[in-house]
N, C-alpha and C positions, 0 to 999 in steps of 0.2 A: 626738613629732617625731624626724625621725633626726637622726643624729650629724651636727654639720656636718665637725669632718675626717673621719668616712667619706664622706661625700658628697665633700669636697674632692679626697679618694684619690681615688674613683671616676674627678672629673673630669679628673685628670690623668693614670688610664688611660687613658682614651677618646680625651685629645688625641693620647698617645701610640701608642697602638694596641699598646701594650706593657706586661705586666707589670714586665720588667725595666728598660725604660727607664721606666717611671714612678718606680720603687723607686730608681734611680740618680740621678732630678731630684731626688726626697725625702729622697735621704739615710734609707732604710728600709730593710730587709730585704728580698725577693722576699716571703716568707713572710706578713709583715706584713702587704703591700700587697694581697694574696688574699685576707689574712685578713679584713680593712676590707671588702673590695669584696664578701665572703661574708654579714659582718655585715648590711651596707645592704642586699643579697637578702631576707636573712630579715625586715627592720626591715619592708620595703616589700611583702613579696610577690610579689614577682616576681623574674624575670631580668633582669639586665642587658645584659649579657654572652654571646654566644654563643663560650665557647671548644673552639676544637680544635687537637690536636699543632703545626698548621702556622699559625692563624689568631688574630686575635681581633678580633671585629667585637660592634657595638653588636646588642641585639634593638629592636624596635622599640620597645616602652615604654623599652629604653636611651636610644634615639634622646631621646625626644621627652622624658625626663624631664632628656635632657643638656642639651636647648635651654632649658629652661628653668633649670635652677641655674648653668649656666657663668657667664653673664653676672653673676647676682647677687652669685653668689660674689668673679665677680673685684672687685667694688666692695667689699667687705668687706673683701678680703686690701690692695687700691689701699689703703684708709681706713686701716686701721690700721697697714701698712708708711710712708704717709704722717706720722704720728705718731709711731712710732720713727723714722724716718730722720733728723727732726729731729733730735735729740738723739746722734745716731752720726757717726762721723766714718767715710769711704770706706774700706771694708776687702774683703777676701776676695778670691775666685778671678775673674777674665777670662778664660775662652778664647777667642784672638784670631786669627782666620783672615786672613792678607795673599798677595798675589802673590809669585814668587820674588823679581819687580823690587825689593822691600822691603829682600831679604836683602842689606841693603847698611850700610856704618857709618852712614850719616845717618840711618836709621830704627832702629836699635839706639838713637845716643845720644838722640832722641826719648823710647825709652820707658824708658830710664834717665834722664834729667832726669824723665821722669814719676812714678816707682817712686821717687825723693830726695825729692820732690812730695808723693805718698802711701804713703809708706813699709808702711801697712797695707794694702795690695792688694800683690795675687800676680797673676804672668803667664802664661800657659800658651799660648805663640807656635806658630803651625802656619804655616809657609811651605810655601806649596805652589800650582801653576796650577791644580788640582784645585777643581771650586767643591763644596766640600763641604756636605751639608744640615745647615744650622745646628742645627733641630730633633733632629736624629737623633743626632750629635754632638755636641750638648748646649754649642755652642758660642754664642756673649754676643754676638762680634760679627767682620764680616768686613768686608774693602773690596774691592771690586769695580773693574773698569772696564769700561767699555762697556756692553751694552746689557745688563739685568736680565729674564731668561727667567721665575723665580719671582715669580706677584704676588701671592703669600701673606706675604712679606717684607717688611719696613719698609726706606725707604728715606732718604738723605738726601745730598744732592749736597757734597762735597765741594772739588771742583776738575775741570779740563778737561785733558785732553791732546790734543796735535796730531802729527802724523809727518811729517816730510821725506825726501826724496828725496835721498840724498847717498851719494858714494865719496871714495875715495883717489885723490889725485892719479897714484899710481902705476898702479891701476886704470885711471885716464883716459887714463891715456898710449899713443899712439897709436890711439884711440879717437875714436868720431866723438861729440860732446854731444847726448844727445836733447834732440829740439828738438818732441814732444809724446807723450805717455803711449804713443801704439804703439807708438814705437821701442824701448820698454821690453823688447817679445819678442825683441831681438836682442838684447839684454845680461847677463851675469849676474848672478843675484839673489841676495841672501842671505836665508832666506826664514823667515816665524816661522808655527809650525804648519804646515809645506810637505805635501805628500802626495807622493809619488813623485818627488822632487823640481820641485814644482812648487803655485801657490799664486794667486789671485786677490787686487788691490791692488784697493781704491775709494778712488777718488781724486776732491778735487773745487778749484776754482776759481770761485769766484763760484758764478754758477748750474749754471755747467756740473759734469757728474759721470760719470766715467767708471768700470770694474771691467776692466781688465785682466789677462789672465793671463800670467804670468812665471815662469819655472823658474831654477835655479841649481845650484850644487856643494853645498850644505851648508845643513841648514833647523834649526831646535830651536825647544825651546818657551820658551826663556827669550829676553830682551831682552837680557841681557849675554852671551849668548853670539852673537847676532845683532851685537850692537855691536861685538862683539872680533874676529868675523870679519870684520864689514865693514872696520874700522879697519885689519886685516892686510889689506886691498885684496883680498879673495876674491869680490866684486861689489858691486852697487848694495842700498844697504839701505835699509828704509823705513823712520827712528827717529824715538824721540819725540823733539821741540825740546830737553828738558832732557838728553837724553841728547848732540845733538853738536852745539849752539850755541857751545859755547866753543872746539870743534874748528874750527866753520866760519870764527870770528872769528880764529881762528890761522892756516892756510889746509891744516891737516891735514885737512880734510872739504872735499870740495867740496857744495853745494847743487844739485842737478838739477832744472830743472823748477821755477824759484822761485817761478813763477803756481800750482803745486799740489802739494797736502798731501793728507792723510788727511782724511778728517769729522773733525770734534770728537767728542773721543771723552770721556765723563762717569768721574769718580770718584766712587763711592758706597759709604759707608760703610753696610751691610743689619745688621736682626738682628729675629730671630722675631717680635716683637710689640711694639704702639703701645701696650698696658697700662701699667701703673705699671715705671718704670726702675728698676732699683737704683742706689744712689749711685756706686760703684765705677763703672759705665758709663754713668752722668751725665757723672760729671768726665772720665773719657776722652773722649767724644764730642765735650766741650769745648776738651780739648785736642787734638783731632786736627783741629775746626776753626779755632781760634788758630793751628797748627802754620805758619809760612813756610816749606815747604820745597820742594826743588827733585825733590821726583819728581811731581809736577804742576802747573799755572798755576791762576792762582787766576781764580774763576767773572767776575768783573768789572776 
């Protein structure tokens, strides 16, 4: 019978389609990792593996001998990481993908109350708009918002966000009030992900649901720069509720349009696989749905 960690190798080249990224999940050598995968060649008789300079793709007995060990395999590694984990307390690495909107002190002392919490886990924070491939990157876990394009990714709802329609009084001043979403093309926008300066809103109210398009002076991809330009009165912005409710309760923001908002827009916490967790993003996952905080409303 073969080796089951040659086989194990194998399988986590395949998913990888990589020697070096499989050798970097393992914590192996490159060398190693070819050498295992050479072994189980000769154990079996056959090829696995078709590789070239630029490729590396399964052969067809690769194929069909992958469909059949992956799955068994992974109940083996589930069972007996089940068994250890008991007995272990939440340690080692998270690489943890968030939006820039995070790169904020509330989501910092978040993961420092976490890190006092489990002092035996390490964080390795990627702030970035960039939805980077968890897989490939070798990354635990990311949060998302809006709609999930990857449906190879695990997914789990977090919380909701909304967007309003609001300016600066100063903005407003001598300004006519839109009094419904078209008038929106006669106003300046401050725009997120703009193109040539200019940008489509979907907007809804009840049933009703419109997509507008809008231009302005000044677009980015972040939220707080969207926010700090609007707030400096450079046009109408379309922010999340947590970002300028306390501005509109002041009467530094005004609300445009208070029959319409953005869609609901979902936050989800994604990561590679429904298989067995590690404890380390057990307890995170936990904590980040415990979390009350104010960069998203909560689902109910």
């Amino acid at each position: 019978m073969a080796d089951l960690n040659d086989i194990a190798v194998f399988v986590t080249v395949a998913r990888y389609a990589s020697f070096s990224r499989a050798a970097h999940s393992l914590g192996m050598p490159v060398s190693t990792v070819s050498r295992k995968v050479t072994s189980l060649e000769e154990q079996l008789g056959v090829t696995l593996l078709q590789r070239t300079t630029r490729k590396l793709s399964l052969t067809a007995q690769g194929r069909a001998y992958f469909d059949q060990c992956s799955e068994p395999l992974a109940h083996l590694m589930d069972a007996e990481q089940v068994l250890t984990e008991t007995h272990r307390k939440p340690e080692g690495l998270l690489k943890i993908s968030v939006p820039v909107i995070f790169g904020q002190e509330v989501f910092y002392e978040f993961v420092s109350a976490f890190l006092q919490t489990y002092p035996e886990i390490r964080i390795d924070l990627f702030v970035t708009n960039l939805f980077l491939d968890l897989i490939a990157e070798n990354i635990d876990l990311g949060i998302r918002f809006g709609e999930l394009k990857d449906s190879s990714i695990v997914a789990q709802r977090l919380g909701k966000s909304v967007r309003y329609l609001v300016a600066t009084p100063d903005y407003m001043k001598g300004r006519a009030l839109p009094s419904t979403p078209e008038d929106l093309k006669d106003h300046r926008c401050v725009l997120l992900n703009g193109r040539n300066g200019e940008a489509e809103w979907h907007l809804v109210s009840g049933r009703k649901s419109v997509r507008q398009q809008v231009s302005g002076p000044v677009s980015s991809r972040d939220f707080a720069a969207v926010s700090a330009f609007t707030y400096c009165g450079h046009g109408i912005g379309l922010l999340p509720s947590t970002y300028c409710e306390d501005e509109i309760r002041r009467g530094e923001l005004i609300r445009l349009l208070p029959d319409w908002s953005s869609e609901e827009i979902f936050v989800h916490a994604v990561y590679p696989t429904r298989r067995f967790l590690p404890l380390r993003l057990q307890v995170f996952l936990e904590a980040l749905k415990a979390w009350k905080t104010p960069l998203w409303l909560p689902l109910h």
